[in-house]
N, C-alpha and C positions, 0 to 999 in steps of 0.2 A: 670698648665693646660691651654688648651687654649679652649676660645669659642667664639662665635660670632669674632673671629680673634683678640678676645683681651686677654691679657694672666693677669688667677690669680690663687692667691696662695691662699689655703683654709688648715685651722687648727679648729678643736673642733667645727666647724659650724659656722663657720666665713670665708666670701672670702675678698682678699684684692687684692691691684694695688698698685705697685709703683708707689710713688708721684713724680712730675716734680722738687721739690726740695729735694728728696731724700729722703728718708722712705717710710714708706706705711700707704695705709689710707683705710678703710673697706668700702666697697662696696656691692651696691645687688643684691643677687645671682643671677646669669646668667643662667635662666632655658633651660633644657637640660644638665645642665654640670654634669657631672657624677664624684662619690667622692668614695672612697674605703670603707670608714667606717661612720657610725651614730654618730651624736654628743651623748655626754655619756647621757645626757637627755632626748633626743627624745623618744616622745610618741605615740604610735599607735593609727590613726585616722581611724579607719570603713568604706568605703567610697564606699557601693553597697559590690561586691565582692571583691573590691582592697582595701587595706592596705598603706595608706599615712604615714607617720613619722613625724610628727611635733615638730620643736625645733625655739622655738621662730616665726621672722618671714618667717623661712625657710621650707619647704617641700617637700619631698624626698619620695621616692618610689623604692620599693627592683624592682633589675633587673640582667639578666648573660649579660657579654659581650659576644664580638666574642670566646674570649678566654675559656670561661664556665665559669670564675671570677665573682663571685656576685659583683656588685656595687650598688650605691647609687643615683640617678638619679633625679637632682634639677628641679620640677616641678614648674608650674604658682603659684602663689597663688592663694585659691579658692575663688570665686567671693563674694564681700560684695552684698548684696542684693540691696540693699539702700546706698549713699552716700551723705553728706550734700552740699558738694562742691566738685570742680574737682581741683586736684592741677595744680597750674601754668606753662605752656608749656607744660602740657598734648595732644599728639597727635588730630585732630579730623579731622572728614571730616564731611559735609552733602550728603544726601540722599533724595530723594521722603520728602521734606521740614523738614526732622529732622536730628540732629546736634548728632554726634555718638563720643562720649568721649572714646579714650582708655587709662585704668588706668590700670597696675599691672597686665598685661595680659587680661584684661577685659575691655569688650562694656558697656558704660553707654550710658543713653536718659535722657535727660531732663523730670520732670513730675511735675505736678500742681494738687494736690487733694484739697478739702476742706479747702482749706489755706493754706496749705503745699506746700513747694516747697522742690525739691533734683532732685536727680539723681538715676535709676533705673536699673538692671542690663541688658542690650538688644544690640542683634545685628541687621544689616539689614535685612532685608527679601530676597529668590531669585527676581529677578525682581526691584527691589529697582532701582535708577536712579540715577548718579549725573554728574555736568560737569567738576567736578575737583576730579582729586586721591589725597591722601594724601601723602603726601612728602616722608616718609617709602616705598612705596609699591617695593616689587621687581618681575622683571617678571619671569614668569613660560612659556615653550615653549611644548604643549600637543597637540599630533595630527593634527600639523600645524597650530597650535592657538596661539597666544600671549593673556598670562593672567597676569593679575594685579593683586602678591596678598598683603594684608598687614593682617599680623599674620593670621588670621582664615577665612580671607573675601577674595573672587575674583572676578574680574571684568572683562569685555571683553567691547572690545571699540566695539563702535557700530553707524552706520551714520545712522541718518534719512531718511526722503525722500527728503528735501531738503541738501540735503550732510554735513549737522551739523554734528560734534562728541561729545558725550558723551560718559558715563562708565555707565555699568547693572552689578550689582551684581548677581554671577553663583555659582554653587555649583563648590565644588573642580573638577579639572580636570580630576583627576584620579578616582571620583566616590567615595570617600573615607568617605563621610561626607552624602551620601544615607542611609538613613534606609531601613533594609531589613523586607520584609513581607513575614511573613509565610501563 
């Protein structure tokens, strides 16, 4: 299969990539990527109205294709609340003066309670500010707009009145990420 334009091969809930010197080495799962079957362990996680599948550190969710084909569809991991550290060459960017860690599909913030220190689960707010995008971002072209987005965040470039540019964090382009009021 192929996703993010890189191609692997998945058995019993395991994905793999061939290696530059020949075999293959197991790798983690590329969410979004859609699999025919549940590994024979997976467990059904409760999650609101939907039905996650868990097997190991994998997560999956029943779905039909185009075809009306049930598949298996490799979701994010769900977000740790709390982390003690951010692993090494973890994405980040700042914001309106806080430093935005992305782990494992997930926004972490630095936090300082009562002597504790980690990391906490948070994204930026609309409005948020910064002068640098983070190296990932890919753009999105929406009603003659160029946006900035990286995974779940968007940005629009924006000049001052002094013709500075920086980036403002926007809600999705297409409205998608609005809550609706009854």
């Amino acid at each position: 299969m192929v996703a993010d334009g890189k191609t692997y091969y998945y058995e019993g809930g395991s994905f793999w990539q061939q290696a530059s010197g020949g075999g293959y080495v197991a790798v983690q799962a590329p969410a979004g990527a859609e699999v025919s079957s549940l590994p024979e362990d997976a467990s059904p996680q409760i999650e609101g109205e939907v039905t996650v599948y868990q097997y190991d550190d994998l997560f999956l969710s029943k779905d039909t294709n185009d075809s009306g084909k049930t598949i298996y569809r490799v979701e994010p991991q769900p977000p740790e609340e709390e982390l003690d550290s951010i692993p090494p060459g973890s994405p980040s960017f700042d914001a309106d003066n806080e430093t935005y860690y992305y782990v494992n599909y997930n926004f972490y913030v630095g936090f300082e309670e009562n002597g504790k220190t980690g990391f906490v689960n948070g994204e930026p707010e609309v409005g948020a500010q910064t002068d640098k995008l983070p190296d990932e971002v890919t753009t999105v072209e929406e009603g003659g707009v160029t946006y900035y987005q990286f995974d779940s965040v968007f940005f629009e470039e924006v000049e001052d009145d002094n013709g500075d540019t920086f980036y403002e964090v926007t809600g999705s382009p297409d409205g998608s990420d609005q809550e609706v009021e009854n």
